[in-house]
mmCIF file of the N, C-alpha and C atoms, coordinates in Angstrom:
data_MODEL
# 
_entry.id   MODEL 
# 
loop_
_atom_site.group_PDB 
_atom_site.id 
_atom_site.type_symbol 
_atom_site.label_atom_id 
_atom_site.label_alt_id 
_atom_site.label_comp_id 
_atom_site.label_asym_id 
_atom_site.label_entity_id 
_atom_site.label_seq_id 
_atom_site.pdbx_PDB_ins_code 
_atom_site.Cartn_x 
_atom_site.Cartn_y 
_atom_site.Cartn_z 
_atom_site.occupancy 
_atom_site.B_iso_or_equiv 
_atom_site.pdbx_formal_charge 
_atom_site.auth_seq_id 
_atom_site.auth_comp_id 
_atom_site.auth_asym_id 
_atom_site.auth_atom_id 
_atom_site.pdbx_PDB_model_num 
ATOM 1   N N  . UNK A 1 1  ? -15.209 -6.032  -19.033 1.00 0.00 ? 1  UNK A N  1 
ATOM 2   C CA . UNK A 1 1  ? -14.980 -5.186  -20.185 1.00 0.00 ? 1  UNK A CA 1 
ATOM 3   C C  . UNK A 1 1  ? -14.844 -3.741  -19.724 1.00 0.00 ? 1  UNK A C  1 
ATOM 4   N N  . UNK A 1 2  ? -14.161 -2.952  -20.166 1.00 0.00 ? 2  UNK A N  1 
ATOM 5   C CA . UNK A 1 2  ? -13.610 -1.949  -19.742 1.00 0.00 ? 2  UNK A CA 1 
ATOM 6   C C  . UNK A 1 2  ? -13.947 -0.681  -21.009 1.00 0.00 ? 2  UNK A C  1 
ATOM 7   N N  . UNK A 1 3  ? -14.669 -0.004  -20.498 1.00 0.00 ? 3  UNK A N  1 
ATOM 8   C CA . UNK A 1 3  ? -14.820 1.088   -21.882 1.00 0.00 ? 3  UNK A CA 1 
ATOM 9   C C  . UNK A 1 3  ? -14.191 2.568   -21.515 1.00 0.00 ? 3  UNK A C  1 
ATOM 10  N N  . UNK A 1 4  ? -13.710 3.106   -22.384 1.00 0.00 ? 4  UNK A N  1 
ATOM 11  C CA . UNK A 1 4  ? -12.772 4.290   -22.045 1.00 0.00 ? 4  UNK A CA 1 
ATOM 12  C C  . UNK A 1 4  ? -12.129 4.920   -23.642 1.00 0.00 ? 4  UNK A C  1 
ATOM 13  N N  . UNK A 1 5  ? -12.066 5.791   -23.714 1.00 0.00 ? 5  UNK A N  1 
ATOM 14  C CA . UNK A 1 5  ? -11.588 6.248   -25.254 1.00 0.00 ? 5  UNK A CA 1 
ATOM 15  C C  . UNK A 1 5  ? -10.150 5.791   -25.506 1.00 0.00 ? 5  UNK A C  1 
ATOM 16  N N  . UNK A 1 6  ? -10.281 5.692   -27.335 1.00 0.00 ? 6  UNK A N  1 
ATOM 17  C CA . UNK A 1 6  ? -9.304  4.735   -27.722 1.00 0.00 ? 6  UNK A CA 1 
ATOM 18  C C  . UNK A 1 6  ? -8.087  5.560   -27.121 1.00 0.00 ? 6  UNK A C  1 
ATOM 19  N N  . UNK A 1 7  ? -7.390  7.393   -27.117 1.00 0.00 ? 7  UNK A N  1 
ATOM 20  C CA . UNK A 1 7  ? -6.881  7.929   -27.072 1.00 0.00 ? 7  UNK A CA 1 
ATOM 21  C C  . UNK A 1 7  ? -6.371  8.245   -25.476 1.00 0.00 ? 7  UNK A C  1 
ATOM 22  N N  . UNK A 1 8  ? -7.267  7.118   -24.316 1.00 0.00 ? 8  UNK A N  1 
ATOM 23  C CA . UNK A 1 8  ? -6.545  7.010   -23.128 1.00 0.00 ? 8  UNK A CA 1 
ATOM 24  C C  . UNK A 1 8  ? -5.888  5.984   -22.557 1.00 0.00 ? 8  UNK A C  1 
ATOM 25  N N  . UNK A 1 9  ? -4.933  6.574   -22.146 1.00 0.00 ? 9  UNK A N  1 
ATOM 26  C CA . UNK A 1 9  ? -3.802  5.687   -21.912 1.00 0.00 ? 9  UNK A CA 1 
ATOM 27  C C  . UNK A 1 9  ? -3.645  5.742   -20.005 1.00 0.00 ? 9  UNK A C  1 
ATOM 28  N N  . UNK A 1 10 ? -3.145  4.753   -19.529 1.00 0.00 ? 10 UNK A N  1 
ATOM 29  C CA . UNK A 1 10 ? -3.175  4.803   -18.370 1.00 0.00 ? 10 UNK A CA 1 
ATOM 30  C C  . UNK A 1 10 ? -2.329  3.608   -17.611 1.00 0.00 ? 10 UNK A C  1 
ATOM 31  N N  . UNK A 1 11 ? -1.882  3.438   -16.177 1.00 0.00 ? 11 UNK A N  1 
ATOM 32  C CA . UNK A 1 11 ? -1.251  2.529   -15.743 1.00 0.00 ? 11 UNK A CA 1 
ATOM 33  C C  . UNK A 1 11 ? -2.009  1.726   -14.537 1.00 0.00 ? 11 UNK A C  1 
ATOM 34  N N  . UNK A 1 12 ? -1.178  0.682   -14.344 1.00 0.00 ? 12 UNK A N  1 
ATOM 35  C CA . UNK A 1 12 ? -1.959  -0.535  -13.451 1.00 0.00 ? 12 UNK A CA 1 
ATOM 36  C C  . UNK A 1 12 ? -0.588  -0.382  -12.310 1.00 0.00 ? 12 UNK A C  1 
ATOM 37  N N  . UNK A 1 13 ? -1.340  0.054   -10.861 1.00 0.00 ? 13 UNK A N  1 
ATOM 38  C CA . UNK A 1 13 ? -0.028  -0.194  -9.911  1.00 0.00 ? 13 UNK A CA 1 
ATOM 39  C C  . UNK A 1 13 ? -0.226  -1.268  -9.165  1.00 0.00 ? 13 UNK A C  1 
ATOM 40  N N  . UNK A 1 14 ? 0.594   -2.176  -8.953  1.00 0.00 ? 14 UNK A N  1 
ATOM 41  C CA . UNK A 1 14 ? 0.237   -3.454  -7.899  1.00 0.00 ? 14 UNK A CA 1 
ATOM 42  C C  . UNK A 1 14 ? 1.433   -3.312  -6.704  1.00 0.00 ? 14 UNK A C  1 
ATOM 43  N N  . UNK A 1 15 ? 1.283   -2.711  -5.940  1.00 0.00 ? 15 UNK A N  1 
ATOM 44  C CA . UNK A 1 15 ? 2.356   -2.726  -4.873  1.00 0.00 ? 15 UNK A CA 1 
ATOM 45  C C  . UNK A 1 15 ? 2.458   -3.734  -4.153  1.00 0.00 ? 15 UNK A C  1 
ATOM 46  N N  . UNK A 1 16 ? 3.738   -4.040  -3.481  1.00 0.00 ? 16 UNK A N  1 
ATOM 47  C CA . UNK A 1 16 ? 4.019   -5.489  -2.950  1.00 0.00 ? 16 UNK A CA 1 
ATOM 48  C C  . UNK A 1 16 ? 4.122   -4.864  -1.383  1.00 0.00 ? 16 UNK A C  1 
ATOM 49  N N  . UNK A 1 17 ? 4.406   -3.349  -0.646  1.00 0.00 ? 17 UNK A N  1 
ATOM 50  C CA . UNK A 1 17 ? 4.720   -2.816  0.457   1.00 0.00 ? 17 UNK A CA 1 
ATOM 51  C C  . UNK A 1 17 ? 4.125   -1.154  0.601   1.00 0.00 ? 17 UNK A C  1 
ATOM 52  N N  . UNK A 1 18 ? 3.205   -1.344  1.701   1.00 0.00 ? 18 UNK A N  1 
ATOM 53  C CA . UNK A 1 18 ? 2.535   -0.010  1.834   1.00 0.00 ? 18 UNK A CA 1 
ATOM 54  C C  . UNK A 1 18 ? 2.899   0.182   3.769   1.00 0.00 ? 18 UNK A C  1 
ATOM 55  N N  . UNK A 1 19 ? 2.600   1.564   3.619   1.00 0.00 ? 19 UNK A N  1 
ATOM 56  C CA . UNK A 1 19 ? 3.154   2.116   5.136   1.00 0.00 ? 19 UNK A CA 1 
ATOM 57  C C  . UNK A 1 19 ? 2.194   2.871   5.482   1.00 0.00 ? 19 UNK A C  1 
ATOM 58  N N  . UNK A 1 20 ? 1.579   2.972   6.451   1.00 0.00 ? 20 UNK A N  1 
ATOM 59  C CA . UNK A 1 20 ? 0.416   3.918   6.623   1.00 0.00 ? 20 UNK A CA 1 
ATOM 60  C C  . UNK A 1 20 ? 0.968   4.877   8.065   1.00 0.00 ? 20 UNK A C  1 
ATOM 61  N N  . UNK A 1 21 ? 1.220   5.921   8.416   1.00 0.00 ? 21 UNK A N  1 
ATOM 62  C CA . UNK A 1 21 ? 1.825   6.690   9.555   1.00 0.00 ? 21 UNK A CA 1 
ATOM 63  C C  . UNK A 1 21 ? 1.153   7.791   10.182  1.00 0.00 ? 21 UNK A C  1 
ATOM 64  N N  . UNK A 1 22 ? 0.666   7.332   11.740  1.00 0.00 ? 22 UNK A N  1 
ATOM 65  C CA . UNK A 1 22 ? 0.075   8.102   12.120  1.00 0.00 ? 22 UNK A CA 1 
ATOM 66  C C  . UNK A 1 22 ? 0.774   8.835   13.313  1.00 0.00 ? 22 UNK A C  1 
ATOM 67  N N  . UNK A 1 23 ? 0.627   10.061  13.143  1.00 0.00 ? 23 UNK A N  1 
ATOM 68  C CA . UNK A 1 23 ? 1.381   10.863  14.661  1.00 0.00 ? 23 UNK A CA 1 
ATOM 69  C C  . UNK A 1 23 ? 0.920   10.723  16.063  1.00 0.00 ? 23 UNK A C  1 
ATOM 70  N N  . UNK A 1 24 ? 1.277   10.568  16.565  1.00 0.00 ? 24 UNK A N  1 
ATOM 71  C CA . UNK A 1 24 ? 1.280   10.380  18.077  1.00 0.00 ? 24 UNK A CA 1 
ATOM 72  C C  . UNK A 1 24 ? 2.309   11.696  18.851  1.00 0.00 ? 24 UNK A C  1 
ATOM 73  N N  . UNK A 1 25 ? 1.534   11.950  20.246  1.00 0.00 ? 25 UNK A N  1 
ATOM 74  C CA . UNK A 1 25 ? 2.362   12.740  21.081  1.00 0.00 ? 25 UNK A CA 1 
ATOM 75  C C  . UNK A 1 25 ? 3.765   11.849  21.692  1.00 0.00 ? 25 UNK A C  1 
ATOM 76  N N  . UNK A 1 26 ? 5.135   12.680  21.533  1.00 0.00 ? 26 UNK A N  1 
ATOM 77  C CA . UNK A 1 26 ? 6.231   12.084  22.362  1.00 0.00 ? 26 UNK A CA 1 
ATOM 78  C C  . UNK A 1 26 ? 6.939   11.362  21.536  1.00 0.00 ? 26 UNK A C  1 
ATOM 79  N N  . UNK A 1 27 ? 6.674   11.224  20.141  1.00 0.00 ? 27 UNK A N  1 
ATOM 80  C CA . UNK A 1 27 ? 7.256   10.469  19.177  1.00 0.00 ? 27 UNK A CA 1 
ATOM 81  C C  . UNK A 1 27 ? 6.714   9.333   19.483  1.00 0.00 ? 27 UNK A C  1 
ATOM 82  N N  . UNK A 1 28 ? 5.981   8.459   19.825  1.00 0.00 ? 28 UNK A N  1 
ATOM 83  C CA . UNK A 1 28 ? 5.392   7.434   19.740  1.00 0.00 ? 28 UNK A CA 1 
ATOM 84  C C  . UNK A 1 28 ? 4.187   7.258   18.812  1.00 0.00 ? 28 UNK A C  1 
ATOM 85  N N  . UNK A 1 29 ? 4.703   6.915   17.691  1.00 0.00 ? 29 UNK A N  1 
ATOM 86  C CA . UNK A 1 29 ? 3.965   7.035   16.588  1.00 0.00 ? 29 UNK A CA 1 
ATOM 87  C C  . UNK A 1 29 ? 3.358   5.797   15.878  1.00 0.00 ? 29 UNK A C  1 
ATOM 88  N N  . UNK A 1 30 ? 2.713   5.551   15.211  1.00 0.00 ? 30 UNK A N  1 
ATOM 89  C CA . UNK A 1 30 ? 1.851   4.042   14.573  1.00 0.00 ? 30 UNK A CA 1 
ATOM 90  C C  . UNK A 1 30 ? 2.083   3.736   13.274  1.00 0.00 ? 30 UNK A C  1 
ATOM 91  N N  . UNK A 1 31 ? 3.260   3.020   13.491  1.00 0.00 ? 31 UNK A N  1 
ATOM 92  C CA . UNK A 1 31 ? 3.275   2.398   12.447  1.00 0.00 ? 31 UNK A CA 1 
ATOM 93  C C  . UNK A 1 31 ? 2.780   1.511   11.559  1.00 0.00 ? 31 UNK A C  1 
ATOM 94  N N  . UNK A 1 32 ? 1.838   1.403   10.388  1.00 0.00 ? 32 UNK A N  1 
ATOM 95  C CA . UNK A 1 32 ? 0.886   -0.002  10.320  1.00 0.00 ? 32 UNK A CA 1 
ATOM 96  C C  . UNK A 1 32 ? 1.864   -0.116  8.606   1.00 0.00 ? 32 UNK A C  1 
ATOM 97  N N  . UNK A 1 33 ? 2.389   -1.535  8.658   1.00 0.00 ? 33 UNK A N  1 
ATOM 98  C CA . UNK A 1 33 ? 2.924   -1.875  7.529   1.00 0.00 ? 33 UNK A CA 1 
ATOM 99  C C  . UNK A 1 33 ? 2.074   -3.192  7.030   1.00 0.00 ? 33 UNK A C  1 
ATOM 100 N N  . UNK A 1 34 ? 2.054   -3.123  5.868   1.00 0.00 ? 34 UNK A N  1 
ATOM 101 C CA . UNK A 1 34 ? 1.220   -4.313  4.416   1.00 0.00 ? 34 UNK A CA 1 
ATOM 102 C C  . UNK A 1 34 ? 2.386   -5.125  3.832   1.00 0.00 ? 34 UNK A C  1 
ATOM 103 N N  . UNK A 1 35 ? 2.561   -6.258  3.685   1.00 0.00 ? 35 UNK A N  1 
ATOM 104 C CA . UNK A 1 35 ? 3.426   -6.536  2.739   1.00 0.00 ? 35 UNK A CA 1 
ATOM 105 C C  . UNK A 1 35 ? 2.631   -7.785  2.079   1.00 0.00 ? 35 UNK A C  1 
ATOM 106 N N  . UNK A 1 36 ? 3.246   -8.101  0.781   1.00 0.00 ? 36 UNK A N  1 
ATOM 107 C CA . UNK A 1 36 ? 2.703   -9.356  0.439   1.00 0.00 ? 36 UNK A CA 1 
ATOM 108 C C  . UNK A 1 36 ? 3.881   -9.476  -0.549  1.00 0.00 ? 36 UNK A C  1 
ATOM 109 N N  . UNK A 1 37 ? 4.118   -11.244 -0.733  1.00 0.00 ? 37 UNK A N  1 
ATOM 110 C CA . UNK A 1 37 ? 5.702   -11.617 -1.479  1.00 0.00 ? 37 UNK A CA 1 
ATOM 111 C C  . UNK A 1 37 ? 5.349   -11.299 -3.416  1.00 0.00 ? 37 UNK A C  1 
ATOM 112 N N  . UNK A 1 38 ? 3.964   -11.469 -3.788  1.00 0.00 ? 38 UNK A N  1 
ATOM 113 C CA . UNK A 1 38 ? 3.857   -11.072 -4.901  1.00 0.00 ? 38 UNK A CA 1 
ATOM 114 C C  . UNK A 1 38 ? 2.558   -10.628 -5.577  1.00 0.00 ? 38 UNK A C  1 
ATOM 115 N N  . UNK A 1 39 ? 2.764   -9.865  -6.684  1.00 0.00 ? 39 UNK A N  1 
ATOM 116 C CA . UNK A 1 39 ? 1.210   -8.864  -6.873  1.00 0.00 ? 39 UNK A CA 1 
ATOM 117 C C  . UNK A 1 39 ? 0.287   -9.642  -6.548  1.00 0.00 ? 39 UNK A C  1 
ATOM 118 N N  . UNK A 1 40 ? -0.069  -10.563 -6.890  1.00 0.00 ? 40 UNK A N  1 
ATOM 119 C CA . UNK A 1 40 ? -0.858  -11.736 -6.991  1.00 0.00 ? 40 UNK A CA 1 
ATOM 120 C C  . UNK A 1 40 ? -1.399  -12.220 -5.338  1.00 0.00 ? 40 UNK A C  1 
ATOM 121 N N  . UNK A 1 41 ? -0.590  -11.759 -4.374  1.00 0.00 ? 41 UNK A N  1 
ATOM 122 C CA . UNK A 1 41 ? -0.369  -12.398 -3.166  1.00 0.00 ? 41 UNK A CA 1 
ATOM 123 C C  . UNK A 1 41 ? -1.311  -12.040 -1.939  1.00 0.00 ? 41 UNK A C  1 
ATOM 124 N N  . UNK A 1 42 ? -1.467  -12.914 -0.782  1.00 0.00 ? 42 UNK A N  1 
ATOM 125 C CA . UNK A 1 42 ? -2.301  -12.296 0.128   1.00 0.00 ? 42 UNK A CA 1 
ATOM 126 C C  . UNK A 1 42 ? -1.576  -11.063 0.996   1.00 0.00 ? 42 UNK A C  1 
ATOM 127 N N  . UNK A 1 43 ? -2.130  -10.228 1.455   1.00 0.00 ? 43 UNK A N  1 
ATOM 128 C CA . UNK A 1 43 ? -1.104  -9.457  2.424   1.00 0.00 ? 43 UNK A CA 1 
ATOM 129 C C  . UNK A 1 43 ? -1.109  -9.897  3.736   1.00 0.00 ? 43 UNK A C  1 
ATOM 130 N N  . UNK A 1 44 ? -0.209  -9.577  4.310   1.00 0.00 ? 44 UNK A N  1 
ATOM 131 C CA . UNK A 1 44 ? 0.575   -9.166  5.344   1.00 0.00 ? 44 UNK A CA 1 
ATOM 132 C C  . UNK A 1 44 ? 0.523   -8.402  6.199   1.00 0.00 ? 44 UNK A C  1 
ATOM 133 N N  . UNK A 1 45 ? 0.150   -8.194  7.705   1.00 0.00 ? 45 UNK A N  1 
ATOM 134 C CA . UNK A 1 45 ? 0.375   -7.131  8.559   1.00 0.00 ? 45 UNK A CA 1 
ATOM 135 C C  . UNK A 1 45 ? 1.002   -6.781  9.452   1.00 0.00 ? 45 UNK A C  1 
ATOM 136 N N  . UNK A 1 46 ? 1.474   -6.034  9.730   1.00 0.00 ? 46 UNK A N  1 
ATOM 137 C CA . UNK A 1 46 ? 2.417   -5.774  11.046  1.00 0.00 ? 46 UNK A CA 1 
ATOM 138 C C  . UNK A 1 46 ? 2.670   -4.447  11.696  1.00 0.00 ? 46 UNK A C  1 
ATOM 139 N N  . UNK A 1 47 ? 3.309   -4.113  12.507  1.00 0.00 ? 47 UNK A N  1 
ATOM 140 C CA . UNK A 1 47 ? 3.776   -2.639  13.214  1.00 0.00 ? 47 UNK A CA 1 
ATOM 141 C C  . UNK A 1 47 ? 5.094   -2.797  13.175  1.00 0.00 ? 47 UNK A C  1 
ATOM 142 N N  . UNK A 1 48 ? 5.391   -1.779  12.605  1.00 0.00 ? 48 UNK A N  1 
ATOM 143 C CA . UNK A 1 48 ? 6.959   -0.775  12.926  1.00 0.00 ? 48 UNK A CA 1 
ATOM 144 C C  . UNK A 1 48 ? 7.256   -0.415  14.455  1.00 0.00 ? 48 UNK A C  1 
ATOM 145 N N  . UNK A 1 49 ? 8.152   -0.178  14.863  1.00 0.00 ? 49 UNK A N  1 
ATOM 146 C CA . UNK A 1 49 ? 8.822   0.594   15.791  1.00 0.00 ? 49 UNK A CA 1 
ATOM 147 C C  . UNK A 1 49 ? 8.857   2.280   15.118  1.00 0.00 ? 49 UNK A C  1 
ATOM 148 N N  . UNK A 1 50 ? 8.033   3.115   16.275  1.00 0.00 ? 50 UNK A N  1 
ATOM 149 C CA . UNK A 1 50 ? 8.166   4.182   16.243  1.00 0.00 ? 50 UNK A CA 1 
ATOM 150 C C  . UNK A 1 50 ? 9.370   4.987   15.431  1.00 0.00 ? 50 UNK A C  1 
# 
């Protein structure tokens, strides 16, 4: 149960793809990617190419 005034309104985000980017010296950088096929779904992990 969720209590909050009748007069707020608000949204629900369920993303299916997140990117997280960390800098590195030399351009070799860290890519950490999430995916999952639907809101509902388990995720996914992997690395990008710099």
């Amino acid at each position: 149960m969720c209590i909050r005034d009748r007069h707020w309104l608000g949204y629900r985000i369920r993303p299916v793809y997140l990117e997280f980017w960390a800098e590195k010296p030399f351009r070799l950088h860290d890519r950490l990617v999430f995916r999952r096929e639907k809101p509902e779904g388990d995720w996914d992990r992997g690395k990008l190419y710099p």
